[in-house]
C-alpha positions in Angstrom: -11.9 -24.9 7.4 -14.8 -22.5 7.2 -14.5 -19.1 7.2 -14.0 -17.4 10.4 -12.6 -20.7 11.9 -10.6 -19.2 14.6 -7.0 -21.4 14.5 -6.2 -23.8 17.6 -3.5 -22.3 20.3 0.0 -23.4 20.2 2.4 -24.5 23.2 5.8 -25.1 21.2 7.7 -22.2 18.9 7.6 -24.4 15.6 4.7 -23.1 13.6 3.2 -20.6 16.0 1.7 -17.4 14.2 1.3 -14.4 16.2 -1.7 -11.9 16.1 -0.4 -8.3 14.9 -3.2 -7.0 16.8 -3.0 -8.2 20.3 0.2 -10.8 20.2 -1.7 -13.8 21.0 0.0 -17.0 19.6 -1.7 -20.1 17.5 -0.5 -22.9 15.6 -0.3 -22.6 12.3 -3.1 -24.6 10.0 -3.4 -25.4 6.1 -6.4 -22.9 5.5 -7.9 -23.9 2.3 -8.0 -20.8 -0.6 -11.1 -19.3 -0.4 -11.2 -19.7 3.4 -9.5 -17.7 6.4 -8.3 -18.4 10.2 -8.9 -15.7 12.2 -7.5 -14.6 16.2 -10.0 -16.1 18.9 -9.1 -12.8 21.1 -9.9 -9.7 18.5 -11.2 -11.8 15.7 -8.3 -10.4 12.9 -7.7 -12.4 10.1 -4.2 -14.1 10.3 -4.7 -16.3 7.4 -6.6 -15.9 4.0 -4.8 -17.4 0.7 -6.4 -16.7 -2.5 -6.2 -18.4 -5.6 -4.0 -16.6 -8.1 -3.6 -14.1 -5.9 0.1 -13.5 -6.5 -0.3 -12.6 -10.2 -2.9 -10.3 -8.6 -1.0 -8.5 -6.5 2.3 -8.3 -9.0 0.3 -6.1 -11.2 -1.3 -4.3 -8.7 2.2 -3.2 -7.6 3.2 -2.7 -11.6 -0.1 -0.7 -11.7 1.0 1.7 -8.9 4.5 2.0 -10.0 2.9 3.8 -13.5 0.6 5.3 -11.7 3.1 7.0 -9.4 5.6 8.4 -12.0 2.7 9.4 -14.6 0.9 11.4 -11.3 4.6 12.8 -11.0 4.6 14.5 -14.6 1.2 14.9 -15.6 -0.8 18.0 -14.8 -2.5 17.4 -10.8 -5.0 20.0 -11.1 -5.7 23.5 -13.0 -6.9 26.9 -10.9 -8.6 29.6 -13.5 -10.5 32.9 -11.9 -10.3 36.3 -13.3 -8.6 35.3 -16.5 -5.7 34.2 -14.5 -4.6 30.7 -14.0 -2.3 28.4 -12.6 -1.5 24.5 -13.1 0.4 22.6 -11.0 1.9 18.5 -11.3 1.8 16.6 -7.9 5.6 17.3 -7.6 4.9 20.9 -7.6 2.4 20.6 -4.7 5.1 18.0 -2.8 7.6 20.4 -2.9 5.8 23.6 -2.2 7.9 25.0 0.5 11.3 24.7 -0.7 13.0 27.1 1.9 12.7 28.0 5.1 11.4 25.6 8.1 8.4 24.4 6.5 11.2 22.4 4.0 10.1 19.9 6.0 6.4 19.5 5.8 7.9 19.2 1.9 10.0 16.5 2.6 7.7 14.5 5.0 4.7 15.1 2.0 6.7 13.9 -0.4 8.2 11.1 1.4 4.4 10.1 2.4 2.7 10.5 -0.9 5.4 9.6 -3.5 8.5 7.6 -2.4 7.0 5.2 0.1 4.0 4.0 -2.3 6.8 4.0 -4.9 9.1 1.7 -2.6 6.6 -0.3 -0.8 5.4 -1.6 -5.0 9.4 -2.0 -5.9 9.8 -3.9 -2.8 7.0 -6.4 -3.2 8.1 -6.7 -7.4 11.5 -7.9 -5.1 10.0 -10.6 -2.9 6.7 -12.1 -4.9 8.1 -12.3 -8.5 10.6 -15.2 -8.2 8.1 -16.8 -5.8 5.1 -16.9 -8.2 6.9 -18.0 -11.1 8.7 -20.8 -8.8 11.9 -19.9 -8.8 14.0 -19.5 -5.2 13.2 -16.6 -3.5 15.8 -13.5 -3.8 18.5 -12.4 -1.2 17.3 -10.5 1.5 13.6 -11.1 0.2 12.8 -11.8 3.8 14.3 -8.4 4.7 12.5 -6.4 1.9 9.4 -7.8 2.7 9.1 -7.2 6.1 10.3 -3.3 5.3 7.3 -3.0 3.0 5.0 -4.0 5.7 7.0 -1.5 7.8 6.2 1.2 5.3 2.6 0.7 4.8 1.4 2.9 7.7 3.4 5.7 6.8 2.2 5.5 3.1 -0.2 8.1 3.1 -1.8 8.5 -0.2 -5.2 8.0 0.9 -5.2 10.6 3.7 -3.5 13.1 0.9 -6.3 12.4 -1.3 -8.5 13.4 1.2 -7.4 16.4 2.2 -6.7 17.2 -1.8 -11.1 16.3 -1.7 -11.6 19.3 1.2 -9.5 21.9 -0.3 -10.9 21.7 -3.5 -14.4 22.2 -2.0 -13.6 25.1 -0.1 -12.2 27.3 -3.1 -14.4 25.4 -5.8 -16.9 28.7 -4.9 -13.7 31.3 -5.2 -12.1 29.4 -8.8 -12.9 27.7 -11.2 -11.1 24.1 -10.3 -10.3 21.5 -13.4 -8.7 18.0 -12.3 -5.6 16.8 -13.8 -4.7 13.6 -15.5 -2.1 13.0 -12.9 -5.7 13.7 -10.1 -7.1 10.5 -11.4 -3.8 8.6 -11.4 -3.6 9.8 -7.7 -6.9 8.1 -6.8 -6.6 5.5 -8.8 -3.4 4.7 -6.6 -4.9 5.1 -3.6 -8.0 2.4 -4.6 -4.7 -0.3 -6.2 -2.5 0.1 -2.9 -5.8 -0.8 -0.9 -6.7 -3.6 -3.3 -3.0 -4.9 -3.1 -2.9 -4.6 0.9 -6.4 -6.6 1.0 -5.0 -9.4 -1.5 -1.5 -9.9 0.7 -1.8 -12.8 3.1 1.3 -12.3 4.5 1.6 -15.9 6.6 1.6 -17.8 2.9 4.4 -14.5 1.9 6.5 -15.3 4.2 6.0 -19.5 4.7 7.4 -18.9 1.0 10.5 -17.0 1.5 11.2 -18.7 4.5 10.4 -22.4 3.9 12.6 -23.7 6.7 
């Protein structure tokens, strides 16, 4: 099948795959690895295996699990102006407001930035390990997976890196700004959780945990 070949529609429930975009419904073909089927109506890719890919994504998710609780620990960034200076860890700026109503905003940015990225990695540790090394998938791996796909647009590292990017250029002219180890960490989280989304072709995921 070459790329882009768009998968025939279905009439009968065994095998049908559905479009996440716009819920149109195919019959589920072999795609070759290499190669993807994608939705006739909005042109999403529904299919896409990769060769090796699940040894891929394993460390990915290993990769952001480190990455996470060294960001945690290790200095995020270092403010100096006027002989006066002030460092701060990524858990200081998550938990800024720590009375008061804007607990909250706290919560939510720490919730967003450091325990769903955290979960969403555990989670698929949970349901890809046993598959790629052939062994029966784990209970409730069905259930795990489909609460990491849940999570992911809630996991917001990327849009905090971002804003972390404007702020610094706004009082790089007022301080004297130095990045963190934990800074790099950050980002380098952000470009692994978008490698590991990209690599994920759920259809195979979850033809494997659910074989019947």
């Amino acid at each position: 099948m070459p790329d882009g070949t768009i998968l025939i529609a279905g009439t009968t429930l065994d095998g049908l795959i559905a479009c996440p975009e716009c819920d149109a419904l195919y019959r589920a073909a072999e795609v070759p690895p290499g190669q993807r089927a994608a939705c006739a109506r909005c042109h999403t890719v529904l299919i896409s295996p990769r060769r090796h890919a699940g040894m891929a994504i394993i460390a990915l998710a290993l990769t952001a699990v480190v990455l996470v609780i060294g960001a945690l620990w290790f200095p995020f960034l270092r403010i100096e102006a006027r002989g006066l200076w002030q460092e701060a860890t990524l858990w200081n700026v998550a938990t800024s407001f720590v009375g008061g109503p804007l607990v909250v905003v706290s919560l939510a940015v720490t919730v967003a930035i450091v325990v769903l990225p955290l979960l969403r990695a555990m989670l698929t540790l949970y349901t890809l390990v046993p598959i790629v090394f052939d062994r029966p998938p784990r209970p409730l791996a069905g259930r795990a997976f489909r609460l990491a796909e849940a999570m992911r647009p809630w996991s917001m590292a990327e849009i905090f890196a971002i804003g972390c990017a404007v702020s610094l250029v706004k009082i790089a002219d007022l301080a004297q700004v130095t990045l963190g180890a934990a800074f790099w960490m950050f980002a380098g989280l952000v470009v692994v959780t978008v490698a590991q989304d990209q690599l994920v072709d759920r259809w195979s995921v979850w033809r494997s945990i659910s074989p019947n």
